[in-house]
Backbone bond lengths (Angstrom), bond angles and torsions (degrees), N, CA, C in turn:
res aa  C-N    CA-C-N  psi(-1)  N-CA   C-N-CA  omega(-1)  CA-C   N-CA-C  phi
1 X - - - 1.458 - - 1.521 108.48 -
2 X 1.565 112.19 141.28 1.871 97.67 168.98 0.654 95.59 -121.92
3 X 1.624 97.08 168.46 1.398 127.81 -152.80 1.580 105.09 -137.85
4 X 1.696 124.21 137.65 1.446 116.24 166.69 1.072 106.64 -101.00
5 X 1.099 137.28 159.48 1.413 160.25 172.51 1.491 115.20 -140.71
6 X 1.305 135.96 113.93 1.579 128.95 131.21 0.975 139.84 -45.55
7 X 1.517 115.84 150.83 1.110 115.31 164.71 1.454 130.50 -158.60
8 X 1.289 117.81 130.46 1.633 114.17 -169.33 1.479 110.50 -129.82
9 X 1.653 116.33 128.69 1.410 130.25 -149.92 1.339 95.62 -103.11
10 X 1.510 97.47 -165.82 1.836 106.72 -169.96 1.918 90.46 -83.76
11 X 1.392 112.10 -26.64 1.791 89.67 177.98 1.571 125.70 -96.26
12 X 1.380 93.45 30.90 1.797 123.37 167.42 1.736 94.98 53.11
13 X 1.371 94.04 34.87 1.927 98.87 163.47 2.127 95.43 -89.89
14 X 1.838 97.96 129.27 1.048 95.26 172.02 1.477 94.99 -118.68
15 X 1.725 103.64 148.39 1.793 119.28 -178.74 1.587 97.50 -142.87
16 X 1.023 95.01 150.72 1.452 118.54 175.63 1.802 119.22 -121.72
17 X 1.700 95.36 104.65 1.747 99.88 -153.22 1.528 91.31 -100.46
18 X 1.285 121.54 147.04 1.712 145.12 -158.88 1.466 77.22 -129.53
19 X 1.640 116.65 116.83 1.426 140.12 131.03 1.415 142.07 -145.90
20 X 1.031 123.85 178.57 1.452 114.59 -148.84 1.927 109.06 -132.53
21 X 1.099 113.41 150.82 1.742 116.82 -165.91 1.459 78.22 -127.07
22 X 1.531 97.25 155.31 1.193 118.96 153.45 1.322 126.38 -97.14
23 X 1.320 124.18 172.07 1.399 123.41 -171.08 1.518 134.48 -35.73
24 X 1.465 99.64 -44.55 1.545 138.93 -164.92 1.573 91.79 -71.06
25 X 1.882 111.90 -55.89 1.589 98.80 -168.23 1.582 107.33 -70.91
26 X 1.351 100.71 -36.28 1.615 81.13 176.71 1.239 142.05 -83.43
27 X 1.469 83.20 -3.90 2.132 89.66 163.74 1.660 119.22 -79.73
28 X 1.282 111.99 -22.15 1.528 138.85 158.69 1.410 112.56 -60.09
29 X 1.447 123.63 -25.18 1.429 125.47 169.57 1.381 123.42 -102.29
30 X 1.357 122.76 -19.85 1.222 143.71 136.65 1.669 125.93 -38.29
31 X 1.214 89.89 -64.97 1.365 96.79 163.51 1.525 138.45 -38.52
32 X 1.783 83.83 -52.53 1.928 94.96 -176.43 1.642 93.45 -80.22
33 X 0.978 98.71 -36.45 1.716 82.57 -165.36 1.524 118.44 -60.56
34 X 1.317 117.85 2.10 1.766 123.46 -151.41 1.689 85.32 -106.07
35 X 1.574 100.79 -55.90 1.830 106.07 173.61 1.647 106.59 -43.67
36 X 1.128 115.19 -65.07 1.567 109.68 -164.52 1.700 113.41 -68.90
37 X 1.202 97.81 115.09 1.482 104.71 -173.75 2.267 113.59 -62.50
38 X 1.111 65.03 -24.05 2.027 78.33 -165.10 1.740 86.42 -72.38
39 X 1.096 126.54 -7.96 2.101 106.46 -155.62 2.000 72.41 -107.49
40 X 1.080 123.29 -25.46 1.735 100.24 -161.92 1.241 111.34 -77.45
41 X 1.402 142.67 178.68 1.311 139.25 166.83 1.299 134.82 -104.85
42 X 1.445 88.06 19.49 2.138 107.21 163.44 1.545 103.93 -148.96
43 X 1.228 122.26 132.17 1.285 129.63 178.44 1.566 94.40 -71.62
44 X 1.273 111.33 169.90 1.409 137.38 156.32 1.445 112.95 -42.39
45 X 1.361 102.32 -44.59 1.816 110.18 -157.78 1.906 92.95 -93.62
46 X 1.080 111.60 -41.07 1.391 124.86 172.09 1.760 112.17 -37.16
47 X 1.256 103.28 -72.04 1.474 141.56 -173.16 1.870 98.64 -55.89
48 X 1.102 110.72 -48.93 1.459 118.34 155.35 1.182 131.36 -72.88
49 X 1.201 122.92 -21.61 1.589 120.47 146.98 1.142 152.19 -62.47
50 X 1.886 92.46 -19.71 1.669 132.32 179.51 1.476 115.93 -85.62
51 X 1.617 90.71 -18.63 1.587 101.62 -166.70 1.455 108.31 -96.37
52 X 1.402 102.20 -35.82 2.027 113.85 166.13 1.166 121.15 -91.93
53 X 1.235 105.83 8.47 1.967 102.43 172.28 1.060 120.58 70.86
54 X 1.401 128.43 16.14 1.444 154.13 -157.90 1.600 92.83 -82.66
55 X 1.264 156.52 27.47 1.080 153.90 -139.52 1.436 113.59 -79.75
56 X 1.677 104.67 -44.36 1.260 124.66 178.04 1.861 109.44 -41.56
57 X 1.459 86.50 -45.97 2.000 104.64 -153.76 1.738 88.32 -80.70
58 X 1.577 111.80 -38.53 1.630 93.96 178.07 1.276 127.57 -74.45
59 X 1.659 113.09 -27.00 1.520 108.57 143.41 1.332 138.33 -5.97
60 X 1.541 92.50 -94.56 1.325 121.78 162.97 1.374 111.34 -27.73
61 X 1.105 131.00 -42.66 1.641 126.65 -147.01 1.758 90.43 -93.51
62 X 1.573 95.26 -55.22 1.846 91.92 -170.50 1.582 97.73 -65.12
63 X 1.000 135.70 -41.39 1.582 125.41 171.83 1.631 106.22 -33.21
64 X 1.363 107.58 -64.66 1.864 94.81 168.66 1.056 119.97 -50.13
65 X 1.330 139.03 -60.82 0.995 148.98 -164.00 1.668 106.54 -45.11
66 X 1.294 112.76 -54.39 1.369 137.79 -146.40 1.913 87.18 -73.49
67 X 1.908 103.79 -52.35 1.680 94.63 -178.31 1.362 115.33 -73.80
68 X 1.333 133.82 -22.82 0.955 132.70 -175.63 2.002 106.74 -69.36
69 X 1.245 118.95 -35.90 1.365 122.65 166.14 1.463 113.57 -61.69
70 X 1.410 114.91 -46.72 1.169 124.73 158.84 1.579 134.27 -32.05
71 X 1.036 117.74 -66.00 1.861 142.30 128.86 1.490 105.30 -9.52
72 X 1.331 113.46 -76.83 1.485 113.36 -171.17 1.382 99.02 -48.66
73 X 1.137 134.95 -75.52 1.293 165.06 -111.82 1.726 88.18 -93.06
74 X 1.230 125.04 -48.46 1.418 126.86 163.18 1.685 128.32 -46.09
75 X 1.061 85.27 -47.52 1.738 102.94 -165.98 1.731 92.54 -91.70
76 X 1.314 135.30 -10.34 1.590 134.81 142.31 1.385 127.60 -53.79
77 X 1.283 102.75 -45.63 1.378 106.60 -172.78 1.801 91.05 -93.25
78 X 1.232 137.03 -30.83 1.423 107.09 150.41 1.184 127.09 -22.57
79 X 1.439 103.77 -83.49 1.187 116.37 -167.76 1.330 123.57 -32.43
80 X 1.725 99.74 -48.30 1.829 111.12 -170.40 1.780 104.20 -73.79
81 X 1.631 101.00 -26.00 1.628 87.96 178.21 1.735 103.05 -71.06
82 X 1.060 137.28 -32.43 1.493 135.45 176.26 1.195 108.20 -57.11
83 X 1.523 139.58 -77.68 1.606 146.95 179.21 1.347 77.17 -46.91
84 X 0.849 165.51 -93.23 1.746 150.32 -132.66 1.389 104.15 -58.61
85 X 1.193 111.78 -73.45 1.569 115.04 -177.06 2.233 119.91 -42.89
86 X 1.591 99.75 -28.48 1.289 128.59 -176.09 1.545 101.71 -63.23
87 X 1.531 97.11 -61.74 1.259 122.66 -177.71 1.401 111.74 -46.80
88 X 1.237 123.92 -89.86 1.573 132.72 157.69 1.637 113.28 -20.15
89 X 1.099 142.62 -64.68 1.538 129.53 170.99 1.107 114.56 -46.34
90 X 1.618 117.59 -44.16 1.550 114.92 -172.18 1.388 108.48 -63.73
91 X 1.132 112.36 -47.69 1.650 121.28 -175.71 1.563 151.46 -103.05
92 X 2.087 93.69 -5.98 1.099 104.04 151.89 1.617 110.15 -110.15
């Protein structure tokens, strides 16, 4: 199977390299990815919610989910507005 990949180095040369796996690696990547619950795009608990019609409760759940990312994602761009602001006094 091929595969593209990018790529951009420390002398901001960007290439785009065409190669190819054989069966074995990508059943080996298949593989891991099926174990790790976080890489798929329905959890376990999800996937069981889909399956009982529970729709309401999976709502609900990604609604947390969604503010709690939200949250993070706030208190980041804090942060970066501070080291910015830090930044700039120190050095202009």
């Amino acid at each position: 199977k091929k595969y593209t990949r990018a790529k951009y180095t420390d002398e901001h040369d960007f290439s785009i390299e065409n190669y190819y796996l054989d069966d074995g690696f990508e059943n080996l990547i298949s593989e891991e990815s099926q174990h790790n619950e976080m890489t798929r795009l329905l959890t376990d608990r999800e996937r069981q919610l889909l399956n009982t019609k529970q729709f309401g409760v999976l709502v609900h759940e990604q609604s947390r989910v969604d503010a709690e990312l939200e949250a993070v994602v706030t208190l980041l761009l804090i942060h970066i507005y501070i080291v910015t602001a830090v930044y700039h006094e120190h050095y202009f």
